[in-house]
N, C-alpha and C positions, 0 to 999 in steps of 0.2 A: 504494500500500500504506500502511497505518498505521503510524507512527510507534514505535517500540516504549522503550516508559518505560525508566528503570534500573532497577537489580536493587529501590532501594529503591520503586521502582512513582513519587515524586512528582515527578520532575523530568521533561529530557529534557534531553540534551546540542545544544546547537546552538555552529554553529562559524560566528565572527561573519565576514562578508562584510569588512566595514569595520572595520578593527583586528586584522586576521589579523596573527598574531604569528608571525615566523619566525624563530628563535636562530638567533645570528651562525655557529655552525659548519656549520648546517645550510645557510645562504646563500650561506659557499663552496665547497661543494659541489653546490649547481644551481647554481652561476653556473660551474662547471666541465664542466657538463652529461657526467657520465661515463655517461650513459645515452639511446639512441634516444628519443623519448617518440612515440607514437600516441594514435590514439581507436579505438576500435571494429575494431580489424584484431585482435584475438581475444577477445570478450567469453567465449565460451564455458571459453577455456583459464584466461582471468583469475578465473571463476567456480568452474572448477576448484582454482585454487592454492587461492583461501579457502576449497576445502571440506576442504583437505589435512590429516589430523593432525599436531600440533604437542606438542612436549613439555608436557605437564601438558594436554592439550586432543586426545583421542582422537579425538572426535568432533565432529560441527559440526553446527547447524543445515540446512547447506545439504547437500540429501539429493535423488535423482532428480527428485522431483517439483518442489522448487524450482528446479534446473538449468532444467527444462522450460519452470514456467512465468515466469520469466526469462527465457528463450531468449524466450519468446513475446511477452513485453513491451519486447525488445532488437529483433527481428522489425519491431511495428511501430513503433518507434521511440522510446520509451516509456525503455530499459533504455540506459544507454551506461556504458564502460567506456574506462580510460588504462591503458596500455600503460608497460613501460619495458622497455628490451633490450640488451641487449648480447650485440652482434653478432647472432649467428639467436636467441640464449637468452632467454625469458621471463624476466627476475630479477624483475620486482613490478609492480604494479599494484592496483586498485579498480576497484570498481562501483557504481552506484547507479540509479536511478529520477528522471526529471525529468517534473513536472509544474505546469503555471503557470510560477511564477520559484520556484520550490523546487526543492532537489536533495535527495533520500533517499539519502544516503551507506551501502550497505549491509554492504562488510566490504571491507577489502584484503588484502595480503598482502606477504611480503618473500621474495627469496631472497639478495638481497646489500645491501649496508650503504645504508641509506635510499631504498632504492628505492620501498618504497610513501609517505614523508614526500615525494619528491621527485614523483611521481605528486598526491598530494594538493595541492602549491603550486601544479603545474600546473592543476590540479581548479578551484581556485581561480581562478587567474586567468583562465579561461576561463569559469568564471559570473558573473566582475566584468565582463568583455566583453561577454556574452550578456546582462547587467541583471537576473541572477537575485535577491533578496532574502531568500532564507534556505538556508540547508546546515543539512542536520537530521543530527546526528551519532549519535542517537540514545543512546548510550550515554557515561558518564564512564571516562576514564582516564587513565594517565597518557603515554599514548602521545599524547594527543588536547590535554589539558591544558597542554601545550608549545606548541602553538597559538591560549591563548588561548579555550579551549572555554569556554561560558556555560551553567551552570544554570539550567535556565528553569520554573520550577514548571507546573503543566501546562494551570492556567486562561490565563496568559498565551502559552504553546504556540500553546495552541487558536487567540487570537487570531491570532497572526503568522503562522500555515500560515493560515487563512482567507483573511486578505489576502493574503497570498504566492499563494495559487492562483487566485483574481481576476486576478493581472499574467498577461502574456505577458515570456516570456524568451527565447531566442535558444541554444540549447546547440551551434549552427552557427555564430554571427557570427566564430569566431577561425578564422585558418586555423592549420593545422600545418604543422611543428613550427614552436614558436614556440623560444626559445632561453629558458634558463634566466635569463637575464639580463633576457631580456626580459618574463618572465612574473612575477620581482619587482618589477619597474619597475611591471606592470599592479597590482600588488598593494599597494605602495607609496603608488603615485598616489589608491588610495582611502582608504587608509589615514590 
């Protein structure tokens, strides 16, 4: 799928691979791992939560037909999604689109305190495993921004997804679960 600009149409948010920034409180809290982490043991549900209304946010983009064709690009392999739980409970997780060594990060969601931040370091360091070379965040904010998110005007976009979809990447090379500890160490390491 295409990349989708910011509101103000010339950037695009990318969230740098090498130099992923994770503040110190957020770090002792995946290194406490209060959450299960998966892949793909409920893309559908995790697609659900981001379509979920939220205060000041009624509605969402993601509407039947995107579920679908989602599901259909998760199907062939195309779509994956991380998981966080506690106990049987969905509390948060992400989705996105891997192609090449790109990941299309397309929306997360939270239902307890950092659970999609903690889903995302995970995110992370399993594309620095796999040899991914760009996480396209698509959008600026300030959720993202604490991470170290890069504005990337859109002529130079262009370039990096080009070459990003030339490589092969690996979004299988990690096994799971990895441990919180372990996945800033992978994070670290390239950092």
């Amino acid at each position: 799928p295409p990349a989708r600009p910011d509101q103000s149409g010339k950037d695009w948010g990318v969230l740098p691979l090498k130099g992923f920034h994770v503040p110190k409180r957020l770090a002792r809290s995946v290194r406490q791992d209060p959450y299960r982490i998966s892949v793909n043991a409920a893309f559908t549900r995790v697609m659900e939560g981001c379509a979920e209304a939220a205060p000041g946010r009624e509605t969402t983009w993601i509407n039947p037909a995107i579920l679908n064709l989602y599901g259909s690009l998760h199907r062939k392999g195309f779509a994956h999604s991380l998981e966080c739980w506690s106990g049987e409970d969905l509390v948060g997780g992400l989705y996105g689109v891997s192609l090449g060594s790109v990941f299309f990060g397309e929306s997360m969601f939270s239902r307890a305190r950092d659970a999609s931040k903690i889903a995302l370091i995970h995110l992370v360091a399993r594309l620095i495993q796999g040899t991914y070379t760009l996480l396209d965040a698509q959008f600026h904010n300030p959720h993202l921004d604490q991470f170290g998110l890069e504005r990337v005007p859109r002529a130079e976009f262009k370039k990096r997804l080009t070459a990003a979809l030339k490589l092969d990447a690996d979004f299988y090379s990690s096994e799971m679960p990895v441990s919180g500890r372990e996945a800033l160490q992978r994070i670290t390491q390239i950092s």
